[in-house]
N, C-alpha and C positions, 0 to 999 in steps of 0.2 A: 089373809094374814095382816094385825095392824102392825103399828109402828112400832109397838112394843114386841110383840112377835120376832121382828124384824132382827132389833138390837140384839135377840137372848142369840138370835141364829148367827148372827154376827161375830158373837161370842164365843160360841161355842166351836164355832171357826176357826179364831184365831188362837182360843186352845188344843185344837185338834193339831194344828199347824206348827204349834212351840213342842208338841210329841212327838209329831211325824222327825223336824228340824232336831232335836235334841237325843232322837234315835238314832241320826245318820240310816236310817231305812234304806237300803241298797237300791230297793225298787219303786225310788222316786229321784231318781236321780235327774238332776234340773237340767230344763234347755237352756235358758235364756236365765240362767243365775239360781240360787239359793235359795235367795230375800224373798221365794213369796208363800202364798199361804196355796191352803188345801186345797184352794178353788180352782188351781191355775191349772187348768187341763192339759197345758203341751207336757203336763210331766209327768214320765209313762205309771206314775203310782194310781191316778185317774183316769187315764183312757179307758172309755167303754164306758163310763161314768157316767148318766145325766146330769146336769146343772142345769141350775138356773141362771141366766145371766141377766145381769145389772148394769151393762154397758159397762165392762170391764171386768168387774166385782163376778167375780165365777164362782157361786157354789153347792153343793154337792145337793141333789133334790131326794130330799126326805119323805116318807111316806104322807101322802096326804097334803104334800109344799105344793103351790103353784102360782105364779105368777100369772096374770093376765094382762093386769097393768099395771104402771108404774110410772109414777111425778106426770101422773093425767095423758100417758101418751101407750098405746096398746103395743104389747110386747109377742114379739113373732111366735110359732113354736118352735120348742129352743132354744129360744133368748136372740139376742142381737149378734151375739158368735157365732150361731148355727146359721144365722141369715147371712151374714159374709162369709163364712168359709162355704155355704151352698154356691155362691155367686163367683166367687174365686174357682171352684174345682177342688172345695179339697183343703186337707190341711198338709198334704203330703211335699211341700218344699218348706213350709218352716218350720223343722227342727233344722237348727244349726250347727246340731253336736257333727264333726267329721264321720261319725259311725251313721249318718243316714245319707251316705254317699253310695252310687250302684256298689255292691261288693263289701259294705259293709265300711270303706274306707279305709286310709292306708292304719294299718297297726301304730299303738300308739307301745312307743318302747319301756316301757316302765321294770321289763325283766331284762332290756340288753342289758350285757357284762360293762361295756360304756358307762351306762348311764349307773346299773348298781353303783360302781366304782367310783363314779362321781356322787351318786347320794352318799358313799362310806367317807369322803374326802373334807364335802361340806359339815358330815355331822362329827367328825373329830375336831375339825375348826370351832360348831359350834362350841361341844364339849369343852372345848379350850377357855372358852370364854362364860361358860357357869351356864348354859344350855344344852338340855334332852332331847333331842328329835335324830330322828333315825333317816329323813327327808325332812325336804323345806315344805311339802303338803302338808306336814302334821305338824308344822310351826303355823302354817296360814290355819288348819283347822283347830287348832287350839279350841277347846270349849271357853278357856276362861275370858278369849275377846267373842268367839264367832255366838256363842248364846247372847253377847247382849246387842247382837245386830240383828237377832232374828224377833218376828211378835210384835205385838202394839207396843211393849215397853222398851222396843230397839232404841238404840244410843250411838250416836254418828262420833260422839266423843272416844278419844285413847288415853287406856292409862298408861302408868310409866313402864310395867310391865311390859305391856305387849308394843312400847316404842320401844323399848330395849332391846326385844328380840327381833323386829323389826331392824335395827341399827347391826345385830349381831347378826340377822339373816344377810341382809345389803353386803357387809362387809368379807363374811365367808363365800357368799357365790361371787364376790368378786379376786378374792383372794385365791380363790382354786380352780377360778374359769369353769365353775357350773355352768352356766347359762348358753356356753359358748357350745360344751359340749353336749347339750342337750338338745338344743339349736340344730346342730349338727347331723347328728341322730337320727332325730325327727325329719329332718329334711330328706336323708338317707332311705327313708321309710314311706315317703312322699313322691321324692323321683320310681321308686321301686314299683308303688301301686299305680304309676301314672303309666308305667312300664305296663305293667302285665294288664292294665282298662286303659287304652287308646282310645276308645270311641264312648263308653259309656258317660266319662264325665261333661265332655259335649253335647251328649243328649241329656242330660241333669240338667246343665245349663239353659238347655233351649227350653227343658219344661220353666224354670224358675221364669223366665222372662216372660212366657207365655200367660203365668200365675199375678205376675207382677202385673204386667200389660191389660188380665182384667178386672184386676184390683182398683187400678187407675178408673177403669171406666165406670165401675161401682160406684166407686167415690165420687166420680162427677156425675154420675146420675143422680146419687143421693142428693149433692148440694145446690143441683138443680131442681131438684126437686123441693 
């Protein structure tokens, strides 16, 4: 594939990516954020997927696509991802989300009557002040800021709109002690799982360190190398 090749795949990328992003797709729901495109494989809408990797740049391998080399230096099978996570063990400690905890991890409270009761408390505060949201997640995903964060034409800028409801968000969770009560909840739901897996998140942990500790040693073989 040339260089031209390269750019249209590129492309065709980062539009696939403003559809997936602007569908809210249930079944890509992000590890490690939102903000990226199609290629980024810890987000389960692509696991099982081939890519190609570009030392970083993950994307999706199309019939007939392949990689062999790349800026003059020969690329593993699998790209440069599949070579570290072979070396590491696995991609099986980085997801971050609490749900890849043994057991699934503690419940996250989004139907307690607590916390309803505090999203019905915040959104009449809103209402009070010339603001629709039903929770403060559907004030953060607002399409008319969160589309223009997503895509090659993302904008780090805020309009006055969405500093406004920002300023009306701030001032109702503090006005009605959402945070506190949520806080709270959560915590509640935390001590409980810690309760009923005694032992398992110990051994979570001992795998993560073990993941990490040959992470380390990759890396310094590499830069020894």
């Amino acid at each position: 594939m040339d260089e031209h090749g390269v750019r249209k795949l590129l492309q065709a990328a980062e539009e696939t990516a403003g559809a997936f992003l602007r569908a809210e797709d249930p079944f890509r729901m992000a590890v490690r954020g939102d903000d990226v495109g199609p290629w980024d494989v810890s987000e389960a809408g692509w696991r099982g997927t081939e890519v190609i990797d570009l030392g970083g740049l993950r994307l999706p391998r199309g019939p007939g696509i392949d990689f062999t080399e790349f800026q003059g230096r020969a690329v593993p099978k699998g790209g440069c991802l599949q070579e570290g996570l072979d070396a590491v063990g696995g991609a099986a400690f980085l997801n971050s989300a609490p749900s890849a905890l043994p057991g699934g991890g503690p419940k996250e409270p989004l139907t307690d009557p607590r916390v309803v009761a505090a999203d019905r408390q915040w959104s009449n505060c809103m209402k009070d002040r010339g603001f629709t949201y039903a929770t403060p997640a559907d004030a953060y995903m607002d399409p008319r800021w969160r589309d223009r964060t997503q895509g090659a034409g993302a904008s780090v800028g805020h309009t006055p709109a969405e500093l406004a409801t920002a300023t009306a968000d701030d001032a109702c969770k503090r006005s009605t002690g959402f945070m506190g009560i949520a806080v709270a909840v959560q915590a509640a739901y935390d001590r409980q799982y810690i309760a009923a897996h005694p032992q398992e998140p110990a051994t979570f942990a001992q795998g993560i360190g073990r993941h990490v500790a040959d992470a380390e040693k990759t890396v310094a073989a590499g830069t020894a190398g």
